[in-house]
C-alpha atoms as one frame of an Amber mdcrd trajectory, in Angstrom:
protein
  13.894 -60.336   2.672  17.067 -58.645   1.335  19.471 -60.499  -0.404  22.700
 -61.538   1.937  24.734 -62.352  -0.678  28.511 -60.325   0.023  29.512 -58.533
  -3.162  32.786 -59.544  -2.577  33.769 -62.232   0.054  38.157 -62.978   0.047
  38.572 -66.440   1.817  42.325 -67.319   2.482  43.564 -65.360  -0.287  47.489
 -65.471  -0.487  49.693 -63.901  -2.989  53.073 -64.505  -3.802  55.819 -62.768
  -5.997  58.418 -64.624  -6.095  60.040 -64.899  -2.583  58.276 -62.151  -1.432
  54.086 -62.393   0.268  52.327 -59.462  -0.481  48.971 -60.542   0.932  49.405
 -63.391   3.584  46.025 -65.586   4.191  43.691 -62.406   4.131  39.710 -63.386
   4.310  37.494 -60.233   3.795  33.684 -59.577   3.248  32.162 -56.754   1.522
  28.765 -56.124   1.540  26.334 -55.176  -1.541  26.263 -50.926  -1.462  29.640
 -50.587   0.662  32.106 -47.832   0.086  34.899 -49.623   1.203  37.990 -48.120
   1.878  41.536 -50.220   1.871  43.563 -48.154   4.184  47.299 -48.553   4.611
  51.279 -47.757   4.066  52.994 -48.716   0.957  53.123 -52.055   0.571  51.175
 -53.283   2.788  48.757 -54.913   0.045  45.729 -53.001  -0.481  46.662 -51.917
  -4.163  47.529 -56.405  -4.532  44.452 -56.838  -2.832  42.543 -54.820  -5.384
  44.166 -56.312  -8.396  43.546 -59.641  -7.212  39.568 -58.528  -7.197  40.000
 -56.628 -10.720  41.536 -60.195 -11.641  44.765 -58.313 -13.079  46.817 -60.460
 -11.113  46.078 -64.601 -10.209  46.121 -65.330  -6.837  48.484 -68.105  -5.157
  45.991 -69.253  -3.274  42.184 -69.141  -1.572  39.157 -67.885  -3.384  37.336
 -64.948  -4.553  33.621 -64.359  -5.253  31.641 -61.873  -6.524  27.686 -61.757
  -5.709  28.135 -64.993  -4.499  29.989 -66.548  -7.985  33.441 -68.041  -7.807
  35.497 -66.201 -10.109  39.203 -67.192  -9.039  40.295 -68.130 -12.412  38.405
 -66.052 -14.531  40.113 -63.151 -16.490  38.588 -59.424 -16.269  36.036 -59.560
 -18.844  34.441 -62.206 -17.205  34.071 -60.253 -14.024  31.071 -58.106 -13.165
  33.481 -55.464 -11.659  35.257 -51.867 -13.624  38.310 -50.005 -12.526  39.341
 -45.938 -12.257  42.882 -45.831 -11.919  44.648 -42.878 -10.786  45.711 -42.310
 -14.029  42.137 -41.971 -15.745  43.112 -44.302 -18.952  41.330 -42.090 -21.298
  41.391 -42.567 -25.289  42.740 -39.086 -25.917  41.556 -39.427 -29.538  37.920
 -39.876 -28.570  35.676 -37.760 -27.163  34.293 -37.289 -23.842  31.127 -38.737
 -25.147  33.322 -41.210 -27.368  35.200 -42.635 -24.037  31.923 -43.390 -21.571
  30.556 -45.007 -24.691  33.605 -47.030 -25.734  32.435 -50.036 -23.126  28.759
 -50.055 -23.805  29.576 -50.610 -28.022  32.395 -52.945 -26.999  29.430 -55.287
 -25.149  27.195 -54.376 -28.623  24.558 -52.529 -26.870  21.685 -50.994 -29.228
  22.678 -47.459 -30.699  20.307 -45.609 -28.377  20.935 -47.085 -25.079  24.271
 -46.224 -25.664  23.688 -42.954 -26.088  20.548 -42.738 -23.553  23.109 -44.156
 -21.362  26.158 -42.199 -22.031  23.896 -39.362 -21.554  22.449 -40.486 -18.129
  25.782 -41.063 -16.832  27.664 -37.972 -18.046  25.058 -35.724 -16.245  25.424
 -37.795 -13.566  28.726 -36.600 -13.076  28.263 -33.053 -13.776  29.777 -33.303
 -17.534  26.735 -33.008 -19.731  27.215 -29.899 -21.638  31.306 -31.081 -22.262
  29.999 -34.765 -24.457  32.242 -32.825 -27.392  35.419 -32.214 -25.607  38.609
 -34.201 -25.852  40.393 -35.678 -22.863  43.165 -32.867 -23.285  41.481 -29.874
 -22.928  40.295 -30.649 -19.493  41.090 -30.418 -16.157  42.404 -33.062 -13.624
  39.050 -33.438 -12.003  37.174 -33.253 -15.432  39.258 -35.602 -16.908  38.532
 -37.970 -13.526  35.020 -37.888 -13.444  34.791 -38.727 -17.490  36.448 -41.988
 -16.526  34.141 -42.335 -13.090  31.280 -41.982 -15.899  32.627 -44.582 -18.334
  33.220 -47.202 -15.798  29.646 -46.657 -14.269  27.906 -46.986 -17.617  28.512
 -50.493 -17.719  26.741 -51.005 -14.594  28.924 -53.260 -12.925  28.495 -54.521
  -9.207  31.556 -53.403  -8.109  33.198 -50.565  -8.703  37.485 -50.260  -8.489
  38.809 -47.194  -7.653  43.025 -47.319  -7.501  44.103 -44.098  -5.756  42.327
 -41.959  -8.405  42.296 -38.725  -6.648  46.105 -39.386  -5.683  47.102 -36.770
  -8.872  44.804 -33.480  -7.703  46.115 -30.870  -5.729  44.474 -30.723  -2.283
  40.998 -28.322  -2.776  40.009 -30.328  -6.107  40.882 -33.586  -3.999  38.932
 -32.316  -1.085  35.811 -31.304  -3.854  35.845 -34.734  -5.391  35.775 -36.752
  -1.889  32.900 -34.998  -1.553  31.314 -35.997  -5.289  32.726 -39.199  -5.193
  30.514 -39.954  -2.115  27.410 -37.915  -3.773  28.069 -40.412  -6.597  28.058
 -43.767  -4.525  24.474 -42.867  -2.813  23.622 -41.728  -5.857  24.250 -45.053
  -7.784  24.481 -47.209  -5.167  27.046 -49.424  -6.845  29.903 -51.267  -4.411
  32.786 -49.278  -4.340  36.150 -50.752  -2.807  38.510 -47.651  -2.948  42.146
 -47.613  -2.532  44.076 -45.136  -0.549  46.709 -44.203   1.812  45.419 -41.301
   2.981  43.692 -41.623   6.358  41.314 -38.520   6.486  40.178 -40.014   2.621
  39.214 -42.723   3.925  37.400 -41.723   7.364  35.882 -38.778   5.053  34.037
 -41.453   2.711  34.008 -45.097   3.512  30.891 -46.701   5.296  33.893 -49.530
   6.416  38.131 -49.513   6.414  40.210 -52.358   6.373  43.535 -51.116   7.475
  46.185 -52.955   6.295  49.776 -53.616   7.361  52.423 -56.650   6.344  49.922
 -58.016   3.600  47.731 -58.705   6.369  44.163 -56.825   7.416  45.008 -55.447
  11.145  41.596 -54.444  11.635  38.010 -53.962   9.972  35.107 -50.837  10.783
  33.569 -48.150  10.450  35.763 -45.127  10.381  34.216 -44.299  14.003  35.338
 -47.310  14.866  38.914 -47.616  13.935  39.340 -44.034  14.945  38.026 -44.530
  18.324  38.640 -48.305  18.923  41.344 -49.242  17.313  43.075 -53.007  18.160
  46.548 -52.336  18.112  49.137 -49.571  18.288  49.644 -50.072  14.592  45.857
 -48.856  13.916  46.192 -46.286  16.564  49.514 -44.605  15.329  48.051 -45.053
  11.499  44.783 -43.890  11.903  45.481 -40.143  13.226  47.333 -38.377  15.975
  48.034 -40.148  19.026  49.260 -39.884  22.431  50.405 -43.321  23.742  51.557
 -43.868  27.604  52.648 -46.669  28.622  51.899 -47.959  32.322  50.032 -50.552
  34.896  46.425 -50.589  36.023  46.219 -50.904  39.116  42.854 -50.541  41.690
  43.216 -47.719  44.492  40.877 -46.927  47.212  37.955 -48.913  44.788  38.949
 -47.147  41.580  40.668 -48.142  38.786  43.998 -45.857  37.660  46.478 -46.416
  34.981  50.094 -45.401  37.087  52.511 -44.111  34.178  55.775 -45.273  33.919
  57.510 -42.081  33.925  55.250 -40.736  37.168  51.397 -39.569  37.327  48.285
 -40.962  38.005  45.576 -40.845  35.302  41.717 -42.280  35.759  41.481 -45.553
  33.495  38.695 -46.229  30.907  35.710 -48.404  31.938  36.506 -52.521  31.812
  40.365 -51.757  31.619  42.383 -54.930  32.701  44.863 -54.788  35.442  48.522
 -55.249  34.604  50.517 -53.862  32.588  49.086 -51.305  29.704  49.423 -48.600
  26.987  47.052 -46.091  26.773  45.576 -44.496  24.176  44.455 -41.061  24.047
  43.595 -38.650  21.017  44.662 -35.266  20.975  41.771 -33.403  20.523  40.254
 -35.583  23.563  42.872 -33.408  25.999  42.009 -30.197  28.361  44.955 -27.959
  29.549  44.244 -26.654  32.688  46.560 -23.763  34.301  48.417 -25.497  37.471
  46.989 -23.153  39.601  43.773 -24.457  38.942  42.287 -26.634  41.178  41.823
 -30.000  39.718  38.476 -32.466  40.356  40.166 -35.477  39.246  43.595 -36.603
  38.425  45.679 -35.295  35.858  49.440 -34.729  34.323  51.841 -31.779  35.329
  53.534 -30.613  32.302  55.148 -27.869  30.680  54.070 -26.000  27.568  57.355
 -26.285  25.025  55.470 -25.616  21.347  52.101 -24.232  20.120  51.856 -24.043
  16.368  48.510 -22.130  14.902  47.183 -24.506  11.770  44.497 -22.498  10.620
  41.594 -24.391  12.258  42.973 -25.508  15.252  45.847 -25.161  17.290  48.509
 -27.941  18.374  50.235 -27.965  21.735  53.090 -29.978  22.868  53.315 -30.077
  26.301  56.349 -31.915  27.753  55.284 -34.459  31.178  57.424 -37.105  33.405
  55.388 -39.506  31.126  56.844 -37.847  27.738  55.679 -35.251  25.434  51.750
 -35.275  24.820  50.313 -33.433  22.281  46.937 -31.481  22.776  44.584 -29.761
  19.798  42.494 -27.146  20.646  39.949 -26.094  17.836  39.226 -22.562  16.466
  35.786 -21.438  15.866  33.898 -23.059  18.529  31.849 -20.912  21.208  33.318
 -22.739  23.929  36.326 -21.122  25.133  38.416 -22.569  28.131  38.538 -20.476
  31.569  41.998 -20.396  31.395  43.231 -19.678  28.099  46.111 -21.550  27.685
  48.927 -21.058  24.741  51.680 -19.727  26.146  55.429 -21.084  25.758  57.138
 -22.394  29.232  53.355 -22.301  31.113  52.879 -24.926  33.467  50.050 -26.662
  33.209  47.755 -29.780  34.282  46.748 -32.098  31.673  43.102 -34.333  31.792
  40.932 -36.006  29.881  37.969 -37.902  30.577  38.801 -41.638  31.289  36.661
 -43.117  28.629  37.889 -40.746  25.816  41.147 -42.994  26.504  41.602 -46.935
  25.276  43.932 -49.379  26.352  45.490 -51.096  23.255  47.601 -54.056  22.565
  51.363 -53.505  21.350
């Protein structure tokens, strides 16, 4: 039977600085193997939240365990976790070799499982034939996965990661998201990753806990929060959104959301009556010319911007219920009847009713 044990289980954890709660009676679990992504603004409390786990910072109050072990008061040593911060750390004096090795000697490890070791975990990371180098004369990315290899060479059950790919441009961050994930299946080591970008974390984490106020709004997989998310808060945080407000109301035996500012729009499956906001993506919508005869209810509007970004094109189309904004993606061998991308064209919007969520305010 596997073990049940949480790698990391938060249970009422408050901190305070001074006046001021950065993380407000938050209880978390994290399970053995997890990438798990906290997701959020600034200062919200995922970067406290991680301290608080690193045990850089005490807590005011509640507990923290780690594989099951109450470690609340103990300092970082004493933990079984290791930290990548955004800015690497590095000894620039040592070696590339010299840094991943620095922890093992520090815990008196024999000579050659240091180096069998340093070794193992260098190639791991694609570094092998750079052991000689110095921390200056490499790149960004080089420089990040030398410190990715000396915190996994202590073999720690939980692995910190603080933002570290916050300091590469855009195609090496995009190129490490994808190693960084290589790495966790790879190792299989807990990872509890801090970020505040939103396609970081639905690119990588197995789970997000998106955070808001010092408080955890919601907890899932990306799929989850992206589709399903529990408040506007999520919804507006967590990618693109289109929210209408409105009332459910039955008519003729079928449930329809009637928008405030005029239309009629099919309601998602199980959707309480009264009164509602719903939620629909983007990249859910179909524009439809108004000339084209429509199956099922939809939303007259007016075409009033299309930008082209490369892989997709947005579309802001302005409606009695206010402006909605529709993504239509390049590449695809589907290609609407009606093309539709033209400035001042009136059009129908629709989407199917359970692409759309009713959410709480």
């Amino acid at each position: 039977m596997a073990d049940s044990t949480p790698a990391i289980e938060l249970r009422h954890t408050t901190k305070r600085f001074g006046d001021t709660v950065a993380l407000d009676d938050v209880s978390m679990v994290i399970e053995p193997g997890e990438f798990f992504c906290l997701l959020g603004p600034s200062g919200c409390g995922k970067t406290t939240t991680l301290n608080l786990i690193g045990g850089f910072i005490p807590m005011s109050s509640g507990e923290l365990l780690i594989e099951g072990r109450t470690v609340t008061d103990l300092p970082p040593h004493k933990r079984n976790v290791n930290t990548v911060f955004q800015n690497y750390a590095l000894f620039p004096h040592m070696t590339v070799a010299q840094n991943v090795a620095f922890g093992l000697r520090m815990e008196r490890l024999p000579s050659a499982e240091v180096t069998r070791r340093t070794g193992e975990y260098l190639d791991l990371v694609g570094l092998a034939g750079l052991s000689r180098r110095l921390p200056s004369e490499m790149s960004g990315g080089q420089q990040q996965r030398v410190a990715l290899a000396r915190a996994l060479a202590k073999r720690p059950a939980v692995l910190l990661l603080d933002e570290p790919l916050g300091a590469l441009d855009l195609k090496l961050r995009k190129a490490m998201q994808t190693e960084l994930s290589r790495i966790h299946r790879q190792v299989g080591t807990t990872f509890v990753f801090v970020t505040h970008d939103q396609d970081e974390a639905l690119s990588m984490a197995t789970r997000i806990a998106i955070m808001s106020g010092g408080q955890v709004s919601q907890v899932g997989t990306p799929r989850e929060v992206y589709d399903r998310p529990v408040n506007r808060f999520v919804a507006d945080f967590v990618g693109e959104t289109n929210f209408l407000p409105g009332t459910v109301s039955t008519e003729g035996g079928r449930q329809m959301v009637v928008l405030s500012g005029g239309g009629r729009v099919a309601a998602p499956s199980g959707a309480p009556e009264g009164s509602a906001t719903l939620m629909v993506r983007p990249e859910s919508l179909t524009l439809r010319s108004s000339q084209e005869p429509a199956a099922d209810a939809c939303l007259a509007g007016r075409i009033v911007n299309v930008a082209f970004l490369g892989n997709h094109t947005r579309i802001t189309v302005t409606t009695s219920a206010g402006d909605i904004v529709a993504i239509r993606p390049h590449g695809t061998n589907a290609r609407p009847a009606h093309p539709i991308q033209e400035l001042g064209e009136e059009v129908c919007v629709w989407w199917p009713a359970d692409d759309a969520a009713i959410i709480a305010d």
